[in-house]
Structure formats: C-alpha cells, structure tokens
Residue frames as a rotation matrix with the C-alpha (Angstrom) as fourth column:
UNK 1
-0.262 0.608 -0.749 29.35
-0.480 -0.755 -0.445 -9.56
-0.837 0.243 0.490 -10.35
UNK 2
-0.667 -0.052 -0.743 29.52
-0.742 -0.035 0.669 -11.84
-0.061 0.998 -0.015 -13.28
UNK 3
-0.656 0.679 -0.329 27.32
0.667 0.726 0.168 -14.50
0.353 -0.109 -0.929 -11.87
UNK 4
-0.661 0.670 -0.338 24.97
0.503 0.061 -0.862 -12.07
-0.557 -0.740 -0.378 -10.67
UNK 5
-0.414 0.220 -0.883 24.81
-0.797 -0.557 0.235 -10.59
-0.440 0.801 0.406 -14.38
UNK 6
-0.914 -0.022 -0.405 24.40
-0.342 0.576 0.743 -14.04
0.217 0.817 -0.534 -15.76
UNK 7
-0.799 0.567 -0.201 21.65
0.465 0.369 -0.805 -14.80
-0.382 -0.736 -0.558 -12.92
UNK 8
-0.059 0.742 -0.668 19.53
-0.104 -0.670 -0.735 -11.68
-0.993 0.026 0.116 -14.11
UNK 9
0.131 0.207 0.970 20.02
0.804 0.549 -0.226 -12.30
-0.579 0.809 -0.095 -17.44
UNK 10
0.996 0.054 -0.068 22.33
0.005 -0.819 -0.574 -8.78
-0.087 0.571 -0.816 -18.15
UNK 11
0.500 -0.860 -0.102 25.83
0.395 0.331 -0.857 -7.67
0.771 0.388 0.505 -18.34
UNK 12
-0.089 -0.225 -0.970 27.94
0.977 -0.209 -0.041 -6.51
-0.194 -0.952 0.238 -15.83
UNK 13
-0.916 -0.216 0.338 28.33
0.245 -0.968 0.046 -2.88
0.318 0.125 0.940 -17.70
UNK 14
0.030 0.987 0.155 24.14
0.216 -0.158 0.964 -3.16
0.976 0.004 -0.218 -17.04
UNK 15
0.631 0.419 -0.653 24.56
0.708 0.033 0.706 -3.86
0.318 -0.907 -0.275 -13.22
UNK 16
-0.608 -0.684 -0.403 27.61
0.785 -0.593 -0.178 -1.48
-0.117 -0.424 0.898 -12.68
UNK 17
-0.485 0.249 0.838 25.15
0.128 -0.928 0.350 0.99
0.865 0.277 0.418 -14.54
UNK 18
0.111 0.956 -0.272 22.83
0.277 0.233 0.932 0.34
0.954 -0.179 -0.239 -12.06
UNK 19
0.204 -0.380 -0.902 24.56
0.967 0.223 0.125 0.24
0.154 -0.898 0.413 -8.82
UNK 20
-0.755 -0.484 0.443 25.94
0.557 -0.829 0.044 3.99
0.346 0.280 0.896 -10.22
UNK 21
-0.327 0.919 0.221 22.10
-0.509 -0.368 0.779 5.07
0.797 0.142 0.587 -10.34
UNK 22
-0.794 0.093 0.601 21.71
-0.588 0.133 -0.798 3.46
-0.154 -0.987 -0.051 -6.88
UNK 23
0.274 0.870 -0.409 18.94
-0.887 0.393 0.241 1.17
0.370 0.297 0.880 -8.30
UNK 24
0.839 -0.363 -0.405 21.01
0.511 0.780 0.361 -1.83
0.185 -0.510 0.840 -6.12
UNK 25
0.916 -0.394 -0.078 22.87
-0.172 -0.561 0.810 -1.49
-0.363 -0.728 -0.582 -3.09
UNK 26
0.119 -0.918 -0.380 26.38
-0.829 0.119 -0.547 -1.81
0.547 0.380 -0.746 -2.90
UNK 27
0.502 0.461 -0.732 27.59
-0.212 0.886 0.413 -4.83
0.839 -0.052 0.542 -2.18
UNK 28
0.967 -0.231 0.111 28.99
-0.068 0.185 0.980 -6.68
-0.247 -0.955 0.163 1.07
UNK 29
0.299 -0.950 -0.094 32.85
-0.596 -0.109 -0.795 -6.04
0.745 0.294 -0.599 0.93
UNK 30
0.906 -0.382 0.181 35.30
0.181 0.736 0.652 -9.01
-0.382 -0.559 0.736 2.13
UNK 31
-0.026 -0.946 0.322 38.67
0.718 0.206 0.665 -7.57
-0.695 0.248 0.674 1.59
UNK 32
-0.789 -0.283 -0.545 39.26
-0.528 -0.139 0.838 -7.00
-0.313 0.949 -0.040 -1.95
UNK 33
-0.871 0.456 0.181 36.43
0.472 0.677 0.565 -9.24
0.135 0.578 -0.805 -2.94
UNK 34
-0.752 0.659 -0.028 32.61
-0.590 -0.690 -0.420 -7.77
-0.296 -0.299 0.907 -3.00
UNK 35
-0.931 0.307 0.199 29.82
0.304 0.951 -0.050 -10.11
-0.205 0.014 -0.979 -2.26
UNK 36
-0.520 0.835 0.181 26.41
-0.834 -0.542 0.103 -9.80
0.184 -0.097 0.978 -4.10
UNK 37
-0.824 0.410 0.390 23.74
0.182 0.845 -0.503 -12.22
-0.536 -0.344 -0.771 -2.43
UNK 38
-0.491 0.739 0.461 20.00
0.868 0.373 0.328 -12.98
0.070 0.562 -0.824 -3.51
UNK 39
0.435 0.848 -0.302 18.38
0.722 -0.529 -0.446 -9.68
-0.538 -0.024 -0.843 -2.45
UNK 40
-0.545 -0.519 -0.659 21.03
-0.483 -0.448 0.752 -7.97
-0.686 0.728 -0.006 -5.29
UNK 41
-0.918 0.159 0.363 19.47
0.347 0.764 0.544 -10.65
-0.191 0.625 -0.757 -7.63
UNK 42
-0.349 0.900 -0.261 15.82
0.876 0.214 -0.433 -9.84
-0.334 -0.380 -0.863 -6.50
UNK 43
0.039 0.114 -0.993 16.17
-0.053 -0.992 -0.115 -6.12
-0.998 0.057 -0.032 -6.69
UNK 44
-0.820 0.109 -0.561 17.27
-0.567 -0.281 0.774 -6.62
-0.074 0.953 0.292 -10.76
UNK 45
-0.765 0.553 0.330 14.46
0.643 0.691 0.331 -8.94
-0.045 0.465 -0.884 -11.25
UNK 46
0.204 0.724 -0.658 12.23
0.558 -0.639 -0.530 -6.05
-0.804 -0.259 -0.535 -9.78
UNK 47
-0.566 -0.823 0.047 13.95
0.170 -0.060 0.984 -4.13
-0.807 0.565 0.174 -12.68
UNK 48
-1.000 0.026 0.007 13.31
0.013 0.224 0.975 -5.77
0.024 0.974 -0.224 -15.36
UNK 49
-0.309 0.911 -0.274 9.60
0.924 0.218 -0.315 -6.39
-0.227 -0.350 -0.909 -14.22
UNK 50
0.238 0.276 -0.931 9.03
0.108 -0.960 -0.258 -2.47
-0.965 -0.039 -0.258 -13.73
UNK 51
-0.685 -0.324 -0.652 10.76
-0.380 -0.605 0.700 -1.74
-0.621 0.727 0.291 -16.91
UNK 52
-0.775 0.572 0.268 8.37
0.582 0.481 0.656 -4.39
0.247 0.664 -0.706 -19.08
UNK 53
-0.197 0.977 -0.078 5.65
0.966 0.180 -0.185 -2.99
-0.167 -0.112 -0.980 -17.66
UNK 54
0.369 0.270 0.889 6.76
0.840 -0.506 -0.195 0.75
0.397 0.819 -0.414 -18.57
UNK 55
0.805 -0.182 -0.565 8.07
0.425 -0.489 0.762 2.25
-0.415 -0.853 -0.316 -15.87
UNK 56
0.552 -0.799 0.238 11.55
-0.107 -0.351 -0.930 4.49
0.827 0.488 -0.279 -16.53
UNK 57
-0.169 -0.745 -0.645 15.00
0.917 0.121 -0.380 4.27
0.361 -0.655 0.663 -14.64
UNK 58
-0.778 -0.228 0.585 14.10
-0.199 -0.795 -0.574 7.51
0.596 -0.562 0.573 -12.96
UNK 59
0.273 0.849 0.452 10.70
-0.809 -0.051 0.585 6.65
0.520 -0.526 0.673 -11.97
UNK 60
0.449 -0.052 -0.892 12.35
0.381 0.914 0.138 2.96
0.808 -0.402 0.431 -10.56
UNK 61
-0.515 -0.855 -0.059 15.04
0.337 -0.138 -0.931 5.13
0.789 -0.499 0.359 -8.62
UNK 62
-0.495 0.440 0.750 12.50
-0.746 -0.657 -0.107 7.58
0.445 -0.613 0.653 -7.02
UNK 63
0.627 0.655 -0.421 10.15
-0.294 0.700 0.651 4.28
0.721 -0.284 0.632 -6.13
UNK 64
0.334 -0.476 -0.814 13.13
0.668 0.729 -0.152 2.48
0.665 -0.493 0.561 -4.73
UNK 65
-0.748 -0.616 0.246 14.24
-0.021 -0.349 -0.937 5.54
0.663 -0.706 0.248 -2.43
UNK 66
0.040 0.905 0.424 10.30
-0.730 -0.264 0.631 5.62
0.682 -0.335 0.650 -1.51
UNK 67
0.345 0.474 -0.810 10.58
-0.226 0.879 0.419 2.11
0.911 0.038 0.411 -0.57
UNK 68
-0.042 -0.639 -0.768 13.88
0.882 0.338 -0.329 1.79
0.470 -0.691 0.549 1.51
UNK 69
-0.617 0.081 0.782 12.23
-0.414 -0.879 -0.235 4.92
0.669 -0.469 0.577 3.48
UNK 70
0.135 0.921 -0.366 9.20
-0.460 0.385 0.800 2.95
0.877 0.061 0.476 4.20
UNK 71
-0.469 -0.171 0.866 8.79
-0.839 0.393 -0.376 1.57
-0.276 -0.903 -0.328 7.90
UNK 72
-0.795 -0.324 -0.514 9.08
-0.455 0.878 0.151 -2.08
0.402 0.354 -0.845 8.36
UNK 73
-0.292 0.827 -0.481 6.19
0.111 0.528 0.842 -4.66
0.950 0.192 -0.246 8.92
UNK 74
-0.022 -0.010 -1.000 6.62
0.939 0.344 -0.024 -5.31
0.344 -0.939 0.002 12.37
UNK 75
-0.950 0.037 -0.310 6.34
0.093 -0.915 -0.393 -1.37
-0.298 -0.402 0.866 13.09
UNK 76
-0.737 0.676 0.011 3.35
-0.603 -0.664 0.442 -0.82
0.306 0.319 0.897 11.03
UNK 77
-0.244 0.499 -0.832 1.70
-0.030 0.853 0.520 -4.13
0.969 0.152 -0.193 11.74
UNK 78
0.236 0.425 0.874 2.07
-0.945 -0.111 0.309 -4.42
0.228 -0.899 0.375 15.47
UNK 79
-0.597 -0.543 -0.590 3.62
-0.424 0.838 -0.343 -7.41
0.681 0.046 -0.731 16.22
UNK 80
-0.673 0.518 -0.528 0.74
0.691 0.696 -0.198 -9.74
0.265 -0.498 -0.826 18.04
UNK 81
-0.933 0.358 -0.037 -1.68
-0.219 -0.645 -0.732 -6.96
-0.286 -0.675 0.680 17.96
UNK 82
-0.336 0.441 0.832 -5.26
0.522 0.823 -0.226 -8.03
-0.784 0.358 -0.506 16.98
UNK 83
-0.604 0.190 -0.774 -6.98
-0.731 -0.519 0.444 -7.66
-0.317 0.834 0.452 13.83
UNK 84
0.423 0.590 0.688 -9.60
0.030 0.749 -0.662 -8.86
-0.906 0.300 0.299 12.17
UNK 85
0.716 0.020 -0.698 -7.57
-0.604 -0.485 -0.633 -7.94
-0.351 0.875 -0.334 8.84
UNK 86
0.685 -0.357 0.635 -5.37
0.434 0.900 0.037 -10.02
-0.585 0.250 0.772 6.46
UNK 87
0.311 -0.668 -0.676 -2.23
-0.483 -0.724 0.492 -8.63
-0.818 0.174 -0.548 5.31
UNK 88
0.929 0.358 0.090 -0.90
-0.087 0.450 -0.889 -9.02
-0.359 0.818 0.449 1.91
UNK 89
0.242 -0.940 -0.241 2.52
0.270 -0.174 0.947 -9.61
-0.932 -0.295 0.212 0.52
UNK 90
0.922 0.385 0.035 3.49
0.214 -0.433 -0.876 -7.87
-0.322 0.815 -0.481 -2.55
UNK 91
-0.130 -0.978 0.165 6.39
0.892 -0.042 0.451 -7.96
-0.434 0.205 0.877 -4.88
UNK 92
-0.588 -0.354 -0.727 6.98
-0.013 -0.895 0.446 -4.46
-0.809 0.271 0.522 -6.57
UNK 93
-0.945 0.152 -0.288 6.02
-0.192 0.456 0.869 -5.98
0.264 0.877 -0.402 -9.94
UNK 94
-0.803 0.588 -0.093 2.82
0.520 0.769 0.371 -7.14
0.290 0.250 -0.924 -8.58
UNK 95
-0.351 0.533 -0.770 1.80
0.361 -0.681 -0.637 -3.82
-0.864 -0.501 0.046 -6.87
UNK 96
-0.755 -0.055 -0.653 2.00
-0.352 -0.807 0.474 -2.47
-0.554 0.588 0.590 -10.16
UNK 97
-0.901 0.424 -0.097 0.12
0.300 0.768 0.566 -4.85
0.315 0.481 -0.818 -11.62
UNK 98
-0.310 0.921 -0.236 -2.76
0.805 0.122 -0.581 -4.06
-0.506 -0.370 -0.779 -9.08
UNK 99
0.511 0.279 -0.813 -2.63
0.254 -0.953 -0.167 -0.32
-0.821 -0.121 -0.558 -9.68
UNK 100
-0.004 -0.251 0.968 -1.51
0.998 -0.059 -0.011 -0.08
0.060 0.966 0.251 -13.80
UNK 101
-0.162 -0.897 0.412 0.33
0.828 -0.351 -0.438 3.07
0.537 0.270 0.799 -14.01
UNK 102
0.707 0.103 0.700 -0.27
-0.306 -0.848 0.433 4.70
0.638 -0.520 -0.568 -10.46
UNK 103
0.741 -0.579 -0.340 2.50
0.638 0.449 0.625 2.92
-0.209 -0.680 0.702 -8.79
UNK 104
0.648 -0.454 0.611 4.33
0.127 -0.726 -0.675 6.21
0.751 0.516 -0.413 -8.58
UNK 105
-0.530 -0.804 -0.269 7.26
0.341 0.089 -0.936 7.38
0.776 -0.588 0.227 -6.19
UNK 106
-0.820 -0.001 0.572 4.68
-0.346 -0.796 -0.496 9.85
0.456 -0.605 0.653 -4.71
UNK 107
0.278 0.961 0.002 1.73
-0.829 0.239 0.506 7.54
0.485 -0.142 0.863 -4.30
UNK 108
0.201 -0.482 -0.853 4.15
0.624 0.735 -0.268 4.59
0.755 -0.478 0.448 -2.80
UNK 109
-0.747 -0.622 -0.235 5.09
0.425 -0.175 -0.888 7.36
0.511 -0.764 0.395 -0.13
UNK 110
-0.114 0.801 0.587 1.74
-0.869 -0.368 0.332 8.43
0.482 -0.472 0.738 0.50
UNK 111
0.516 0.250 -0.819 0.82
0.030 0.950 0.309 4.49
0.856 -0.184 0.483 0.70
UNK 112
-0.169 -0.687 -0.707 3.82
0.622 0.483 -0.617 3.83
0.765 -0.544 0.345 3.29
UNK 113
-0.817 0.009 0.577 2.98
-0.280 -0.880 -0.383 7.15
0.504 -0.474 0.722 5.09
UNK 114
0.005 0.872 0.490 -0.45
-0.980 -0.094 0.176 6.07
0.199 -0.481 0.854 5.90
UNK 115
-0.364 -0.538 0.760 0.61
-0.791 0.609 0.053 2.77
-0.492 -0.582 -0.647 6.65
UNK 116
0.850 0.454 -0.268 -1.26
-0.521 0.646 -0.558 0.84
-0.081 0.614 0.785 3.87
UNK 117
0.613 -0.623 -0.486 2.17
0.096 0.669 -0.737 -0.64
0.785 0.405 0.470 2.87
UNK 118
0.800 -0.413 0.435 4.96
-0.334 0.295 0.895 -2.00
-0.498 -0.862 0.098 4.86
UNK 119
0.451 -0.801 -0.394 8.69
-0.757 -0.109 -0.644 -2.88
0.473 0.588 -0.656 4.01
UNK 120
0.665 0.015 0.747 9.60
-0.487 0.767 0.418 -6.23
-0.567 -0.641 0.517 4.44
UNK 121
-0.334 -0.732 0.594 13.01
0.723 0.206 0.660 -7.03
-0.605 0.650 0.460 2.29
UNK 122
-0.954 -0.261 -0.147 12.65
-0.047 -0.354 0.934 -7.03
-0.296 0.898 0.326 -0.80
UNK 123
-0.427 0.895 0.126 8.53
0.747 0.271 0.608 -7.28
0.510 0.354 -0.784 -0.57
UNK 124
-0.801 0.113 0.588 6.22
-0.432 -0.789 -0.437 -5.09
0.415 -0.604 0.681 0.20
UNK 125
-0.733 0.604 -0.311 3.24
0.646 0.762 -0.044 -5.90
0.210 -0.233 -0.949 2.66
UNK 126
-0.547 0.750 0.372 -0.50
-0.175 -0.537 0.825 -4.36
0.818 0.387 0.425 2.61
UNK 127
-0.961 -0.135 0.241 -2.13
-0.274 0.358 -0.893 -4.30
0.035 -0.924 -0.381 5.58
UNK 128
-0.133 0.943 0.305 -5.67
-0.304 0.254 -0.918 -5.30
-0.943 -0.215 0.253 4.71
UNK 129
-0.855 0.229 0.466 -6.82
0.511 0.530 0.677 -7.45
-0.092 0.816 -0.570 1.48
UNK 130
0.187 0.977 -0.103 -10.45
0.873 -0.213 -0.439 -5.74
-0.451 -0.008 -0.893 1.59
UNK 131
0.498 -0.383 -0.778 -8.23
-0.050 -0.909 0.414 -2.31
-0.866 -0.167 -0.472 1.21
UNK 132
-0.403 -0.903 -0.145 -6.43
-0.273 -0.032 0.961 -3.38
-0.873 0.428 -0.234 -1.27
UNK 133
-0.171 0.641 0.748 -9.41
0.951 0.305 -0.044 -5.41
-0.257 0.704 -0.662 -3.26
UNK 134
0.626 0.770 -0.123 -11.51
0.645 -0.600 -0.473 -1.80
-0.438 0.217 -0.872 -3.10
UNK 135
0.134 -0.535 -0.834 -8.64
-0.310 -0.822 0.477 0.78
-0.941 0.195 -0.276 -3.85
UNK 136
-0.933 -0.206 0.296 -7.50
0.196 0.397 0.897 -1.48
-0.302 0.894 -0.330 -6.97
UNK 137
-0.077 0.986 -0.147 -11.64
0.764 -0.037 -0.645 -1.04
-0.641 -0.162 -0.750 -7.39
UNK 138
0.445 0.162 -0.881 -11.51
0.153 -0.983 -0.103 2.16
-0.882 -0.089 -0.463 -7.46
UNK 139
-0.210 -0.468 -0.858 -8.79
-0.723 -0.517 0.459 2.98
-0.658 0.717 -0.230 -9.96
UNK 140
-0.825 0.264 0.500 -10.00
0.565 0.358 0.743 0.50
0.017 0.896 -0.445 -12.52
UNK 141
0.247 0.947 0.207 -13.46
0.969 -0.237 -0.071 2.81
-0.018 0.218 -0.976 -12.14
UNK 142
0.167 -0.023 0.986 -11.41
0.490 -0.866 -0.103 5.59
0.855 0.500 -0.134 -13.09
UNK 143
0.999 -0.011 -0.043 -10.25
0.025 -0.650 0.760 6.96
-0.036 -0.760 -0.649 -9.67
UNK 144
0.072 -0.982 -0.173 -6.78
-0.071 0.168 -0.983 8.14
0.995 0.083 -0.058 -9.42
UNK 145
0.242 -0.280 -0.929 -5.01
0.453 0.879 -0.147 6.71
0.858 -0.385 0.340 -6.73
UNK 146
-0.872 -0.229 0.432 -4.18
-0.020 -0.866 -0.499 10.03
0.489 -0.444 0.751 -5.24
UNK 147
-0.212 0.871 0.443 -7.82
-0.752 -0.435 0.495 10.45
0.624 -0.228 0.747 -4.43
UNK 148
0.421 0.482 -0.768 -8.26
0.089 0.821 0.564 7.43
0.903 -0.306 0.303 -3.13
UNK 149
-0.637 -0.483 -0.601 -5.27
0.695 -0.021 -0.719 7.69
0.334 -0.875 0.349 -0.58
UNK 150
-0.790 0.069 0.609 -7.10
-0.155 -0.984 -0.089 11.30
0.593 -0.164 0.788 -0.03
UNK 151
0.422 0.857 0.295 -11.03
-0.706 0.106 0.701 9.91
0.569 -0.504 0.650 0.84
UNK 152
0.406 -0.278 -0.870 -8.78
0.543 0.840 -0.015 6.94
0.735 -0.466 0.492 2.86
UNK 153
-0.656 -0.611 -0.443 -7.43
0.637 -0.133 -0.759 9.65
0.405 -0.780 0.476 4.99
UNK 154
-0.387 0.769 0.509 -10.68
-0.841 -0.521 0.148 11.63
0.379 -0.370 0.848 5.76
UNK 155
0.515 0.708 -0.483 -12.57
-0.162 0.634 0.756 8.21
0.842 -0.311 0.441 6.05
UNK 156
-0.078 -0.467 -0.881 -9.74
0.488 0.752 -0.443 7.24
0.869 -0.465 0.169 8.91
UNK 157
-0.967 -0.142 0.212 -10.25
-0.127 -0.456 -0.881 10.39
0.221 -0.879 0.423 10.54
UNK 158
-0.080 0.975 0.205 -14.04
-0.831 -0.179 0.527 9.50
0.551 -0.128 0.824 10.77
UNK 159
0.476 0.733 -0.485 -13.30
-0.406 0.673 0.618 6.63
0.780 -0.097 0.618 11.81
UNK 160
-0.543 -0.747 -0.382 -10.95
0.362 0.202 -0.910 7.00
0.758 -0.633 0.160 14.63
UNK 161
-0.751 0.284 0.596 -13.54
-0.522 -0.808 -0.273 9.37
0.404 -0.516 0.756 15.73
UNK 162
0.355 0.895 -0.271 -16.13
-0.755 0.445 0.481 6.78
0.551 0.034 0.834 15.79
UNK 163
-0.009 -0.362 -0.932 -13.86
0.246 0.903 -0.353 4.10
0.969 -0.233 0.081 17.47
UNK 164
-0.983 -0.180 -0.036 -13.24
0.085 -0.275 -0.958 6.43
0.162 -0.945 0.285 20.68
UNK 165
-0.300 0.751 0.588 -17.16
-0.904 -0.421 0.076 7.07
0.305 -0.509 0.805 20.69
UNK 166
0.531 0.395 -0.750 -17.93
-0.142 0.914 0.380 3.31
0.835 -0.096 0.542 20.69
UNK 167
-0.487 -0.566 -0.666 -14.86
0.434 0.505 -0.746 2.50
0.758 -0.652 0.000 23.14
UNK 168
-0.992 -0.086 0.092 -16.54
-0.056 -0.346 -0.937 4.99
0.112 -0.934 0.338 25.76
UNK 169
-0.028 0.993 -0.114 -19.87
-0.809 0.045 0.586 4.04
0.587 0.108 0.802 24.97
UNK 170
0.236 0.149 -0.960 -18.88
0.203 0.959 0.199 0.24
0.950 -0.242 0.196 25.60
UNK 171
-0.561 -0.359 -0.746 -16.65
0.548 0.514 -0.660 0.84
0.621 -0.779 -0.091 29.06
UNK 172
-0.678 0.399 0.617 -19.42
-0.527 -0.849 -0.031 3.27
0.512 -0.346 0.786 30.54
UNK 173
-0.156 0.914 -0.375 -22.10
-0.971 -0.072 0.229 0.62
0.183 0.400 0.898 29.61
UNK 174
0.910 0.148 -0.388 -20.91
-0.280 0.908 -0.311 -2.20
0.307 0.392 0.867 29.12
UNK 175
0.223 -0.943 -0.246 -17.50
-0.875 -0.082 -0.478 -2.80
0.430 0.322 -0.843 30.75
UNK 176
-0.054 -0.176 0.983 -17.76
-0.587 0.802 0.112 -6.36
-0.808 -0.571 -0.146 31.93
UNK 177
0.948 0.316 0.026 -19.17
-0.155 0.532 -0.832 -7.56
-0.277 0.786 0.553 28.24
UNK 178
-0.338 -0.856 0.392 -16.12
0.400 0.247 0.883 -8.89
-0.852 0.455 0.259 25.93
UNK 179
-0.034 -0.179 -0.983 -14.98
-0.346 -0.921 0.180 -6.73
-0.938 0.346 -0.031 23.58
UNK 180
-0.973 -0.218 -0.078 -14.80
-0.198 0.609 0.768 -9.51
-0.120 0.762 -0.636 20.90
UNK 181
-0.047 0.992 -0.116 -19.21
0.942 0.005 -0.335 -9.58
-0.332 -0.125 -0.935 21.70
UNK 182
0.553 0.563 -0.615 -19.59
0.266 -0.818 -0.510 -5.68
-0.790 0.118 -0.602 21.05
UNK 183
-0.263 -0.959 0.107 -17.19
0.026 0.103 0.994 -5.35
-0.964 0.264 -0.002 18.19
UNK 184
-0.929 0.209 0.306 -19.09
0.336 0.129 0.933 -6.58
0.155 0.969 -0.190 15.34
UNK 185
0.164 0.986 0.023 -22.17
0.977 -0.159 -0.145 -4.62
-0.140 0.047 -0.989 17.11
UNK 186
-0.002 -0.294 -0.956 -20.56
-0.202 -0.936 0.289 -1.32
-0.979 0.194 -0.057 16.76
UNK 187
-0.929 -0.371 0.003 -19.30
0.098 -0.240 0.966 -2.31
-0.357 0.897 0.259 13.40
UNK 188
-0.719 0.490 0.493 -23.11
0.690 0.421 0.589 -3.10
0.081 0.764 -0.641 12.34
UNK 189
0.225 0.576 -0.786 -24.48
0.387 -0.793 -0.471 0.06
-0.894 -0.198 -0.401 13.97
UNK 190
-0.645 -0.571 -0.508 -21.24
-0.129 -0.574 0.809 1.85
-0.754 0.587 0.296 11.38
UNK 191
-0.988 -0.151 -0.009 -22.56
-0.022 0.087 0.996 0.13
-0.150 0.985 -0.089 8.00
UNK 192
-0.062 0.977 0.202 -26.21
0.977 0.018 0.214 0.30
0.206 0.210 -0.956 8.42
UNK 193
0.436 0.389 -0.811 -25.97
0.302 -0.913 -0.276 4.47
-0.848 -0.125 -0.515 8.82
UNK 194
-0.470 -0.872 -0.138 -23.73
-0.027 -0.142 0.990 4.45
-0.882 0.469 0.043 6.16
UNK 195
-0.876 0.134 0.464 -25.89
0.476 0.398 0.784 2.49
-0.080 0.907 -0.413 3.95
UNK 196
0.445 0.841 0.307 -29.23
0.895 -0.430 -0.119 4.61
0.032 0.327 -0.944 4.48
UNK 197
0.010 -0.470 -0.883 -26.42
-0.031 -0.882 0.470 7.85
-0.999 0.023 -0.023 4.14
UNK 198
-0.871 -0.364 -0.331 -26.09
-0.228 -0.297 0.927 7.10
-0.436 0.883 0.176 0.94
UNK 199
-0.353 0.891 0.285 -29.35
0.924 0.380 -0.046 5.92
-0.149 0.247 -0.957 0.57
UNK 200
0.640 0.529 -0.557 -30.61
0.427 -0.848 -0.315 9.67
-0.638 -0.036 -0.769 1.06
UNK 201
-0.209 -0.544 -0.813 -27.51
-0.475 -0.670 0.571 11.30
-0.855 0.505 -0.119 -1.05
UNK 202
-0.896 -0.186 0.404 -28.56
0.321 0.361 0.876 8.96
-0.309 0.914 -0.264 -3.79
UNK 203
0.334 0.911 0.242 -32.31
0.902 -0.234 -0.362 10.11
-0.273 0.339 -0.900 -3.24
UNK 204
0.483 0.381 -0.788 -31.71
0.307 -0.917 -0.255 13.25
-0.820 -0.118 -0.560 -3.26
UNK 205
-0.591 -0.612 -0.525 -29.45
-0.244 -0.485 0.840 13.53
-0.769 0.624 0.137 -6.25
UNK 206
-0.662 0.573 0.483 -32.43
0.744 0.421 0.519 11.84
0.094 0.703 -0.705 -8.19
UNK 207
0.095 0.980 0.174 -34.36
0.995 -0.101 0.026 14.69
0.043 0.171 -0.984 -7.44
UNK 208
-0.450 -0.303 -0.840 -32.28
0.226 -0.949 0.221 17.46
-0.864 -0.091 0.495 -8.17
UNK 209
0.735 0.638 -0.229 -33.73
-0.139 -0.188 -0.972 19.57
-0.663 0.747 -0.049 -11.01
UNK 210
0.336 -0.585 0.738 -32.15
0.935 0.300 -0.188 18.98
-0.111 0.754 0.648 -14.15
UNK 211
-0.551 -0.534 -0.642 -29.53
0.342 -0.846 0.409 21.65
-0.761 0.006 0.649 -15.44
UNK 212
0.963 0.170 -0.208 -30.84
-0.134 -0.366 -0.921 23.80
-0.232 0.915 -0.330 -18.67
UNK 213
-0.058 -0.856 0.514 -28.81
0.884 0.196 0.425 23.02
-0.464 0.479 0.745 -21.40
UNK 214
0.098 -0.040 -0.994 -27.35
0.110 -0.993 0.051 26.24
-0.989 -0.115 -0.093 -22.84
C-alpha cells in the first residue's frame, strides 16, 4: 500500500480512507500479503482528477457504483458487428471535461443504460464520436444533459421505427441490391425530410403573432 500511496502522490491513511468508502477495490490477497496492481493506481488518479475538477467523495462513489454496473464494450458494441460509427475511449476525467458539471451518477446511468457508454477497465467507451461531438453541443448551448439523453431516446424510437420501414421497403423491392448501395439512400431520404421539417417549424414560428406585452 505504501508504494501505491507514493505512486498517487497520497498517504496510505488517504487510500485506506478510500478503500473504506469503496472508491477502490480491495485488493488481490496472497496469504497475508495484499496486492494492489495498476488499475488500483488508475482508479486514484481518476480521484484526484474528479476532485480538481469539483466533484465530491459522494458524488465520485455514486459515479463509480454507476460505472462498475455499466455493461462492457463487447456487449454494447457487438463484437464484429457493422457500423458506420467510431467509438470513443474516455477516461472518467475526460468525460467530465466534455460535459462540465453534468457528469452525474444519474446521467452516467442513464448514458450506460442507453448504451451511449460502455465499460472497458478502467475507461469508458462512447459509441459514436458524432454523438458525442453534438450532445457535448448541446450542453455548452445550455441543454442539460438530462434532456438530451431524453430527445436521444424519443429520436431512437423514431428511428428504429424508420429502420424496420426502410428494411421492408428494401427486401420487398429491392432484395437482390446490396445493402451497403441502399443504406446511404435511405439515410438521404431521413435528412432531407428532416431538413424541410424544420424548415416549416422554423417558418411557421416566424409567423406566429407576436404575444401582447402585459
């Protein structure tokens, strides 16, 4: 324990606190002897990181039970399934970073719930960069992260709904074409109705009547 205090740069009375407060497992036991290895090391670095940036030892504990709930890459990911997405890897420290003080316990289990994140050690792993650019988007323009997860789970059910209409459109129609050929025509059918959808919700909110001011 004393090299793994001197490693992190605390004391042992710091890491015993810790270990107490479950903020790092317990270690591997040989005997009488108890081995901590690098992902004991990792876990205070995550720590100290969270704490600089403001976080509290309760809000780290509740995060870290969120985490080591959290289903692992290779479940959420699909091992060899395609994608046209690009997963990210993320230390703890750097999620926060994206998402300045919404990296809560309840918004890390929403995240893992809907599979945006993934547990992979001691990292966590996003499953789309585009997802991850816009949401970070979002809450720098003043959305709270809640909401976001919220319009990310309506938009998925729209858009699961839209995948099964395309898939039986294509093998009705089209089931000799490759799917890797109609793909990015479905997708360009999706973002051109989209874009004259909002095209009309932006007209029309220009031409609501103004309110009377009271």
């Amino acid at each position: 324990m004393q090299e793994l205090a001197e490693a992190a740069g605390i004391t042992v009375r710091t890491v015993r606190f810790y270990r107490e407060r479950g903020l790092i497992p317990p270690p591997r036991r040989q005997g009488r002897i108890a081995w901590y290895d690098s992902h004991h090391l990792a876990r205070l670095r995550t720590i100290a990181a969270l704490l600089e940036r403001g976080h509290t030892l309760n809000g780290i504990a509740d995060l870290a039970t969120a985490f080591e709930s959290g289903r692992d890459v290779g479940e959420v990911l699909g091992l060899g399934e395609p994608t046209e997405e690009t997963p990210v890897r993320l230390t703890p420290e750097a999620l926060a970073d994206h998402f300045e003080g919404e990296v809560t316990a309840e918004n890390l289990a929403t995240a893992l719930e809907l599979g945006y994140l993934a547990t992979d050690g001691d990292d966590l792993v996003h499953i789309s960069r585009r997802l991850l650019d816009v949401s970070a988007a979002l809450v720098r323009e003043g959305v709270p992260l809640a909401a976001v997860f919220e319009a990310g789970r309506q938009v998925r059910a729209h858009a699961d709904a839209l995948a099964d209409l395309f898939a039986t459109t294509l093998q009705t129609h089209a089931a000799t074409t490759s799917p890797t050929t109609l793909r990015p025509l479905a997708k360009s059918v999706v973002d051109a109705e989209l874009s004259m959808a909002l095209d009309r919700r932006l007209r029309d909110k220009r031409n609501e009547p103004d309110q009377p001011s009271s």
